[in-house]
C-alpha positions in Angstrom: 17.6 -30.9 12.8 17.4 -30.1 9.1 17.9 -33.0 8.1 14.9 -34.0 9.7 13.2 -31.6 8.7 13.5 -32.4 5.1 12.6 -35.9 5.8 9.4 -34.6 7.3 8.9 -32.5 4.1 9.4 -35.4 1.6 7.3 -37.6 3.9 3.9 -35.0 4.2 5.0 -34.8 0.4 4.8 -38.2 -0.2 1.3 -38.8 2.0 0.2 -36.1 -0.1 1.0 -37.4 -3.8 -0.8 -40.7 -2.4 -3.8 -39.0 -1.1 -4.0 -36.5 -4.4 -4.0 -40.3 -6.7 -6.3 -42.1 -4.0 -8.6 -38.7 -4.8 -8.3 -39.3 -8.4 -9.2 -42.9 -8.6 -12.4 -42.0 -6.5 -13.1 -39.6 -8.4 -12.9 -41.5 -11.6 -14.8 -44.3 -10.2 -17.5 -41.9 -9.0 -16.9 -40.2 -12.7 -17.6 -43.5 -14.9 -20.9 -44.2 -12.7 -22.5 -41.0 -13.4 -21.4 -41.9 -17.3 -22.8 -45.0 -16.8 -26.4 -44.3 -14.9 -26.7 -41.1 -18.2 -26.2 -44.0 -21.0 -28.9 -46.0 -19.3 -31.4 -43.1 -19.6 -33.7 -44.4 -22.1 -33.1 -47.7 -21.9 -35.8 -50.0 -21.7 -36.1 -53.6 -20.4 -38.5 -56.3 -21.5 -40.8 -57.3 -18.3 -39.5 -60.0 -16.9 -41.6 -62.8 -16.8 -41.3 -63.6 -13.4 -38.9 -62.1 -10.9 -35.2 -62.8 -12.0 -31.7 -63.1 -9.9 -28.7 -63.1 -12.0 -24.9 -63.6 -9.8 -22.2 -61.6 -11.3 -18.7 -62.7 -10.9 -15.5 -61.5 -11.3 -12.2 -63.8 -10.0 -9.3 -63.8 -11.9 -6.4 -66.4 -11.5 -4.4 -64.2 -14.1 -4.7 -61.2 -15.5 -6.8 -58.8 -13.8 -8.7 -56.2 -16.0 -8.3 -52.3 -14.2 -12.2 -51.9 -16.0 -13.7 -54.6 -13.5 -14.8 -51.9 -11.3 -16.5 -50.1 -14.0 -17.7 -53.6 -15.2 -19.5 -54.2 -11.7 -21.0 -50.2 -11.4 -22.9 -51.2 -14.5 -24.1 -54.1 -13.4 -25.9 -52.8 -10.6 -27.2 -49.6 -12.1 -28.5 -51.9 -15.2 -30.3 -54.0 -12.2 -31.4 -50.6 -10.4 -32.6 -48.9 -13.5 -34.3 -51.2 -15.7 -35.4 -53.6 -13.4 -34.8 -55.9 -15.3 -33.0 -58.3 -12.6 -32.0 -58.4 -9.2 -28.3 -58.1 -9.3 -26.0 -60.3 -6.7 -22.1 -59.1 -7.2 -19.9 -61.7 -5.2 -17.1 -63.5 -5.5 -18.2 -66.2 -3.4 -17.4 -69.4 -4.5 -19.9 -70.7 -2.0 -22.9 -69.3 -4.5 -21.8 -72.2 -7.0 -22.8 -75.4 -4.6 -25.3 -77.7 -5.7 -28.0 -76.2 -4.3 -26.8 -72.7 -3.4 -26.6 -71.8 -7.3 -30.2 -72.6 -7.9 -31.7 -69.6 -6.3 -30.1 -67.6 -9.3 -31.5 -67.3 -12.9 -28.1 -67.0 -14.9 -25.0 -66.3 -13.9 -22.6 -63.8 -15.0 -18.4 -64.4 -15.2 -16.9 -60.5 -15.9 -14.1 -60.7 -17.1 -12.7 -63.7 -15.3 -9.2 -65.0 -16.0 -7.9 -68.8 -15.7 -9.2 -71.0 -13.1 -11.4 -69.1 -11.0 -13.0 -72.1 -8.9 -9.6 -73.0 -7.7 -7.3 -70.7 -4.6 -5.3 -68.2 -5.6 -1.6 -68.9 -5.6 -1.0 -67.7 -2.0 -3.4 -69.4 -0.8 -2.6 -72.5 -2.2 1.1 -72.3 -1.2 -0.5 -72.3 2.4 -2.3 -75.7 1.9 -1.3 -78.5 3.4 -1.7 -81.9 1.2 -5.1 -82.3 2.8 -6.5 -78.9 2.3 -5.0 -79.2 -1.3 -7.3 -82.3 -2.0 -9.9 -80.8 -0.7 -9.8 -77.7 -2.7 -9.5 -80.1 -5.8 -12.4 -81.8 -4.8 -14.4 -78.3 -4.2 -13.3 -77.5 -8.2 -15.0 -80.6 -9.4 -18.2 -80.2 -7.6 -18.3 -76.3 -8.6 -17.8 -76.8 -12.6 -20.6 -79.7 -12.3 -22.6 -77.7 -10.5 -22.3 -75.2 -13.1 -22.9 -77.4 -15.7 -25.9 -79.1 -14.3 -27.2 -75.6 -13.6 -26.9 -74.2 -17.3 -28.2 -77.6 -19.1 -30.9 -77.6 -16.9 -32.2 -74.7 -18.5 -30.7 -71.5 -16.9 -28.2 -68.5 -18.2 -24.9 -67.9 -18.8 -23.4 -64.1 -19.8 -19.4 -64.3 -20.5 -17.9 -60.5 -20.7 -14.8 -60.4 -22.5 -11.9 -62.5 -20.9 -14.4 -64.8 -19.7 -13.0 -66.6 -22.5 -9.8 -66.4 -20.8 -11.1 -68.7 -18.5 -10.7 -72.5 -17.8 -8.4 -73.8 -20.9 -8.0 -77.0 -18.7 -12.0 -77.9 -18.4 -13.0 -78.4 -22.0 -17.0 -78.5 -21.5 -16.1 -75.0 -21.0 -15.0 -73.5 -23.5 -17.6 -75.8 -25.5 -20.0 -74.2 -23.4 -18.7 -70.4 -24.6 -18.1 -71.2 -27.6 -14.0 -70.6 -27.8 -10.9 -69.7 -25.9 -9.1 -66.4 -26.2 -6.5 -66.8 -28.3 -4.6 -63.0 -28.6 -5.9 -59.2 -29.0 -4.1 -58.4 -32.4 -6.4 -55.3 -32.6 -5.5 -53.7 -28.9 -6.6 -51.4 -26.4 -5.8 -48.3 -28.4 -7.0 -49.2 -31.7 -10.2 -47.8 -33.6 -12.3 -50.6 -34.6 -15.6 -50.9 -36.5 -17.8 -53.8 -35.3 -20.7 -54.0 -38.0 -24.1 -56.2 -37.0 -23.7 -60.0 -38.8 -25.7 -60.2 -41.9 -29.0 -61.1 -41.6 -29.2 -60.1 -37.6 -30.3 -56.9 -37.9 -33.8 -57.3 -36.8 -32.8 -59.5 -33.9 -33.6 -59.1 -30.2 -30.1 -58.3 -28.9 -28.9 -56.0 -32.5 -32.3 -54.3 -33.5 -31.8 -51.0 -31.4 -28.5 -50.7 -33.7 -30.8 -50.1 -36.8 -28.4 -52.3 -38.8 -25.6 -49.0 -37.8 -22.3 -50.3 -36.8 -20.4 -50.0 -33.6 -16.9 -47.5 -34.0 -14.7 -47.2 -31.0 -11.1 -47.8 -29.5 -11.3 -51.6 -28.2 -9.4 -54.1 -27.5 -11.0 -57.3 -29.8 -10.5 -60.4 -29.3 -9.6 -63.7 -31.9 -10.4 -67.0 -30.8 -9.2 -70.2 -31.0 -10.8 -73.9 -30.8 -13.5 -74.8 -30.1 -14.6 -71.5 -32.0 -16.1 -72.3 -35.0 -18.8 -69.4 -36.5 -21.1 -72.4 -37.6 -21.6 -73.5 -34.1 -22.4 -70.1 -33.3 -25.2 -67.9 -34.4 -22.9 -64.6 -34.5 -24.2 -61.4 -34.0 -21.8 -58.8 -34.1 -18.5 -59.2 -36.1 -15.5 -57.1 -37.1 -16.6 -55.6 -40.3 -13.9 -56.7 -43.1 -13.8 -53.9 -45.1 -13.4 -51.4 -42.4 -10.9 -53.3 -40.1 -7.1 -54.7 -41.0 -8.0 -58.3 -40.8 -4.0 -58.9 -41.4 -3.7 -58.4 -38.2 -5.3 -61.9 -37.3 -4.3 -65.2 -37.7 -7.4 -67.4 -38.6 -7.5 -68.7 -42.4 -11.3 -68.3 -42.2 -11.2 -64.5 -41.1 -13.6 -64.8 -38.7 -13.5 -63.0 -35.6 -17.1 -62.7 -33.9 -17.5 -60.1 -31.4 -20.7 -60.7 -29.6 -22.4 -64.3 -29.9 -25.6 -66.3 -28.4 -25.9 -70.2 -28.2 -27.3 -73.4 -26.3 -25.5 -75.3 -24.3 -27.7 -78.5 -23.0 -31.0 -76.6 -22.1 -30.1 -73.5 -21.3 -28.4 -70.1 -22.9 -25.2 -68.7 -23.4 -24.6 -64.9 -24.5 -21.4 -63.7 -25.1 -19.7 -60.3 -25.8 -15.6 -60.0 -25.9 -16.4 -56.3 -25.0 -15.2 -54.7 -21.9 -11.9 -54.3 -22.0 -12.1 -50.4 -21.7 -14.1 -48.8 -19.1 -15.9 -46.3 -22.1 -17.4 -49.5 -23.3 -19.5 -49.6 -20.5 -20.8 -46.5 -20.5 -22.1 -46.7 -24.6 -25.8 -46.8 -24.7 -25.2 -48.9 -27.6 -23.4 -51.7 -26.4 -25.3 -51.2 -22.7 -28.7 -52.1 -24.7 -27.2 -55.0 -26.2 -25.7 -56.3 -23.4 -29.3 -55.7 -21.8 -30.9 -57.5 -24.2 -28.4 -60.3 -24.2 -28.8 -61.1 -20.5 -32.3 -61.0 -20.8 -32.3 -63.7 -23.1 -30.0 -65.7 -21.1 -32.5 -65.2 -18.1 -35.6 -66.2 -20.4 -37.3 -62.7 -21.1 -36.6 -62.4 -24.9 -37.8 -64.6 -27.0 -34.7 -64.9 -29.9 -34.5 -68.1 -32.5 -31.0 -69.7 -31.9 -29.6 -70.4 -35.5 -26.7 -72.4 -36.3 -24.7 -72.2 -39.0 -27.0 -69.7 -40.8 
């Protein structure tokens, strides 16, 4: 009997301790929202030109970010706030037919990992040969869909390891402008991230009054098809203020936040995000604002190469 009794003690203890850490992930989540919804106090949105739809999407086939959450909250409070966009969070692959992707203005990978058009591995195990030709077949029509989509004039917003995304469809990563290619400056390292020369009066940088960014983030370097000539960069580790040693590119380049063209339409991208603080700084919340508006076709921004 007392045996059994302590069983039953470790047991409520246990139920307890997994209660007590289910309470303090709500909390947190509830927590980082109320951070979030404060930091967009006194933003302000362009008016849209015409009512705007943008999908936000979040798969990963590898490493899963724990700030995805926190990613999505601000998402829809962004949407709900501003009203800048109407806000779709799914993971729906269905979204990206031909057809079904045209109701949106620009779409929105968060912090997607690897293949993220393709099943996951437990899925795929379950496939027969048929079911596995299919789901090939589904992949091709999804990334052309995507593609069509974009160069047909709409958006495209990557957040951070969006660039960790697709290594095996090159129009891709030609499309974001480079592949991930390490973190030499991690999580838990104080970076300052300056506004590129010359971009201080842009769209997406002006609210930063030419001030730079200084905060514990993990920062991305990139590897081909980057190439800071193709891309009009505009925000960059600052050189004198970061340990550049640290990375492994002979042209020291390692752009933080970037805008482009791909075909008609226009790509913003911002290796931010890794930690959940990120999104709740008004800074980088007003520039990612302003970057997805230009993606949608509210903001009005030259696109200059090479300059």
């Amino acid at each position: 009997m007392r045996s059994l009794t302590v069983m039953n003690m470790k047991f409520l203890i246990s139920v307890a301790s997994l209660l007590a850490a289910f309470s303090s992930v709500a909390l947190s989540g509830a927590d980082w929202s109320q951070k979030v919804a404060k930091s967009l106090e006194g933003i302000t949105a362009e008016n849209p030109k015409q009512e705007r739809k943008l999908l936000v999407y979040s798969v990963t086939r590898g490493y899963r970010h724990k700030s995805i959450p926190t990613g999505l909250e601000t998402m829809r409070l962004m949407a709900q706030k501003t009203g800048a966009f109407e806000v779709v969070i799914s993971d729906d692959m269905n979204n990206f037919e031909p057809g079904v992707i045209d109701q949106f203005d620009a779409i929105c990978f968060l912090n997607t990992t690897k293949d993220v058009f393709k099943p996951d591995k437990k899925e795929w195990k379950k496939m027969n040969s048929e079911e596995r030709k299919q789901a090939g077949e589904r992949e091709l029509r999804l990334q052309k869909s995507l593609m069509n989509f974009l160069k047909g004039g709409k958006g495209f917003i990557g957040i951070h390891s969006a660039t960790d995304t697709y290594y095996s469809w090159s129009e891709y990563g030609e499309m974001i402008g480079g592949y991930f290619d390490g973190h030499p400056w991690n999580a838990g390292t104080p970076v300052c991230i300056m506004v590129e020369e010359g971009q201080e009066e842009h769209a997406c940088c002006a609210h930063l009054e030419g001030a730079s960014l200084n905060f514990k983030e993990e920062i991305y370097q990139f590897k081909a098809p980057y190439d800071p000539n193709k891309l009009h960069i505009l925000l960059k580790l600052d050189p004198e203020q970061n340990d550049l040693t640290k990375g492994k590119r002979e042209d020291e380049s390692y752009g933080v936040s970037w805008i482009k063209h791909h075909g008609e339409g226009r790509v913003f991208y911002s290796s931010l995000g890794h930690n959940d603080h990120v999104f709740a700084n008004p800074k980088v919340l007003e520039h990612f604002l302003k970057g997805i508006q230009w993606a949608l076709g509210d903001i009005e921004a030259e696109v200059k190469i090479g300059e």
